[in-house]
Phi, psi and omega in degrees: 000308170282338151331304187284305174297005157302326200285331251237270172301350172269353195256295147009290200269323186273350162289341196260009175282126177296125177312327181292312171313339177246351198246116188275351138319319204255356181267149196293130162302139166253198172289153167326297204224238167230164205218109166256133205230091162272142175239141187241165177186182176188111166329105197244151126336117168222158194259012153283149166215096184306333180274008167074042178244016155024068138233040198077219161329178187203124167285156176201157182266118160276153169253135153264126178280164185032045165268138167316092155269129172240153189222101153248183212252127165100195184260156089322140184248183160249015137320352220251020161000300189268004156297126188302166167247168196263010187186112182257156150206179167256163161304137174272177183304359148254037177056024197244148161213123198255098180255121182247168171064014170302168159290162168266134186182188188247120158219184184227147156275100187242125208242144170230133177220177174312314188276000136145229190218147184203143177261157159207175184229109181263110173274158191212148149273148164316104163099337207249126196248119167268160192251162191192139177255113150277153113246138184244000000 
């Protein structure tokens, strides 16, 4: 008796896979080649408070619109001036910029706004959308 019911949780258990877990249809296409997704923000004061919480102010995250992305190829110093980028744009109205169709390689990112300018160096994968945060 009890054999069979072992035999029993064993048939169970090897029957029991969820279709999404085996159907390679559900998984999200990634980009062609990498992608990187900058966000630009800043911590603002707001004198709203959805929670009723009548201490005054509030921190809250603003996005910057049109802030300057730049994108070059390898890490940049600040020698390194006279390089070109290989792909420039602005932040859309949600402080978002989408850089596409890169090679997976090491670049650095350079973001300029009014509150000022900050770099980072970013490595990318194949197939793979790295995600990267400015705050000013």
């Amino acid at each position: 008796m009890k054999n069979l019911l072992l035999l029993i949780l064993a048939i169970l258990g090897l029957t029991s896979c969820s279709k999404d877990s085996l159907d390679i249809s559900f998984e999200q296409p990634g980009p062609e080649k990498s992608e990187i997704m900058v966000r630009v923000s800043y911590l603002a004061w707001s004198d709203e408070c959805d929670l009723g919480c009548g201490i005054g102010s509030t921190q809250v995250v603003q996005f910057i619109a049109n802030a300057k992305v730049d994108l070059y190829s390898g890490p940049q110093t600040g020698n390194d001036s006279d390089d070109l980028p290989i792909i420039f744009t602005n932040t859309d109205s949600d402080g978002s910029a989408l850089l596409e169709n890169i090679e997976p390689s090491t670049y650095t990112i350079q973001v300029e706004t009014l509150l000022g300018s900050k770099t980072r160096t970013v490595t990318t994968q194949l197939n793979k959308r790295s995600n990267i945060d400015f705050s000013f």
